[in-house]
N, C-alpha and C positions, 0 to 999 in steps of 0.2 A: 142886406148882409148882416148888420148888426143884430136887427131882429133875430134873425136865424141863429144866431152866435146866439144871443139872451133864451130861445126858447130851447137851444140844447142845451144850455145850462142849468137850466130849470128844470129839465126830463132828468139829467145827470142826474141831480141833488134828489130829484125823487123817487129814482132808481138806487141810490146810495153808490153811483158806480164813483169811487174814489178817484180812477186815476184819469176820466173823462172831466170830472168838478173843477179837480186844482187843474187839466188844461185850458180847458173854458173860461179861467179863472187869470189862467198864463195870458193868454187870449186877451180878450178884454184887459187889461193890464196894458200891453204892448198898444194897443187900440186908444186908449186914451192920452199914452204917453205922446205918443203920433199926434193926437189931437190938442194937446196940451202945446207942443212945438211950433204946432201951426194957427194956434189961435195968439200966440207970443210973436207973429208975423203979420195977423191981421184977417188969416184967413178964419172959417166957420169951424174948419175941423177936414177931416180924411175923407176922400172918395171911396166908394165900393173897390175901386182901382189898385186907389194906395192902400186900403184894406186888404186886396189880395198879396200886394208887394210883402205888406209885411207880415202875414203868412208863409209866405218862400222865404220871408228869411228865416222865419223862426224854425221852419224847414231844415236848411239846410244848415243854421246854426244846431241845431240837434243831430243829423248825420253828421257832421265833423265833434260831437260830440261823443256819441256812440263809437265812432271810429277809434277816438282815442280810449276810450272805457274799455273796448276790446283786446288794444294794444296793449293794456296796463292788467289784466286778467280782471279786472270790472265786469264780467257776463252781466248781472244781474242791473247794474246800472246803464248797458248799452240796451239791455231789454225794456227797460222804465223808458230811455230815448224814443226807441223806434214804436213805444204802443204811441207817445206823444204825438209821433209823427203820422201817424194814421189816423188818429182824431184829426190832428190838422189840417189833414190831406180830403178827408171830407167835405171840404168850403172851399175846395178847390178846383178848377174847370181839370177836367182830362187832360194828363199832358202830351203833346207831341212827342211821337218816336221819333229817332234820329234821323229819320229820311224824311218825315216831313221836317223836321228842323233845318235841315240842312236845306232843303229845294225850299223852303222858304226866305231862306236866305241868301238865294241866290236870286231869287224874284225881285228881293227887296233893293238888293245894289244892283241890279238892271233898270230898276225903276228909279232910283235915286240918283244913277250918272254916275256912280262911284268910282273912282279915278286910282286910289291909293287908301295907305292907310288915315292920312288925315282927313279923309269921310268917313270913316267909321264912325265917330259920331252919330252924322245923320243918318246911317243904315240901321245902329242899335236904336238910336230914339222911335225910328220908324216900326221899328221891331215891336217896341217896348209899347208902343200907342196903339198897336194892330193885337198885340197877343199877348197882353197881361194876365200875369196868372197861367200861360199856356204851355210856357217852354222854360228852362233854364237860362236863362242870360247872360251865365258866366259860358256856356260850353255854345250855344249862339254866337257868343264874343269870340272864342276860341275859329268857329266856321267861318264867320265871316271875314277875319283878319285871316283865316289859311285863301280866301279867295279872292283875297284884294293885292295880298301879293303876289 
C-alpha cells in the first residue's frame, strides 16, 4: 500500500498535477504520524489495514468538511474537499451498498450470538476484521444497534 501511495506521488509531481501532490503528500503525512504512535508503543509501524482505516478517516474528515464550506457559501473550498476525496478514494477497496451493508450485518450478530446492545462491541470488531476499508462503520454501527434492539 505504501508503495502505491509513494509511486502516485511520484507520477503526481511528474505530471505537475498540484492538487493529487499536496494530497499524496496529506497522505503519507497521516501515515507516518500513525506510525510514529505506534512505534512510541513498541510496535513496527501501521498495517495495510490501519493504512486503509486512516484513509476513511481522512475521508470522511474532508465530507464533514466540504459540508460545512457549503453551508458557509465556501463553493470553491468544498470543491478543493471533494477533488481530495477522490484521490483518496482511489486506495480504497469498493465500498459496500447499503443492502450489502446491512445483510451483512445481520450475518455478523447471528454468528456472534448477539443478545443486546452490550455485544455490539463484538459484532463491530467482527465487522471491522472482515471488511476494512469496505463499508462505513459509523452507519454499520447505526445497522447493527437498529437490530440488536
Amino acid at each position: 500500500m505504501r508503495k502505491a501511495i509513494d509511486a502516485a506521488l511520484k507520477e503526481a509531481m511528474k505530471s505537475r498535477d498540484k492538487v493529487r501532490t499536496a494530497t499524496f503528500r496529506l497522505i503519507n503525512a497521516a501515515i507516518t504520524d500513525r506510525d510514529i504512535d505506534e512505534r512510541s508503543k513498541g510496535r513496527d509501524g501501521i498495517s495495510n489495514d490501519e493504512i486503509l482505516a486512516v484513509l476513511a478517516k481522512m475521508i470522511r474528515q474532508r465530507e464533514e468538511s466540504a459540508r460545512i464550506y457549503e453551508e458557509n457559501g465556501r463553493l470553491e473550498m468544498a470543491d478543493q474537499e471533494r477533488q481530495e476525496i477522490d484521490v483518496i478514494s482511489e486506495f480504497l477497496p469498493e465500498q459496500m451498498c447499503e443492502e450489502d451493508v446491512e445483510a451483512v450485518c445481520r450475518e455478523v450478530v447471528q454468528e456472534t450470538g448477539a443478545q443486546g446492545l452490550r455485544d455490539m462491541g463484538k459484532c463491530m470488531g467482527a465487522l471491522k476484521e472482515r471488511y476494512a476499508g469496505q463499508m462505513d462503520f459509523g452507519k454499520a454501527s447505526s445497522v447493527v444497534k437498529g437490530i440488536l434492539k
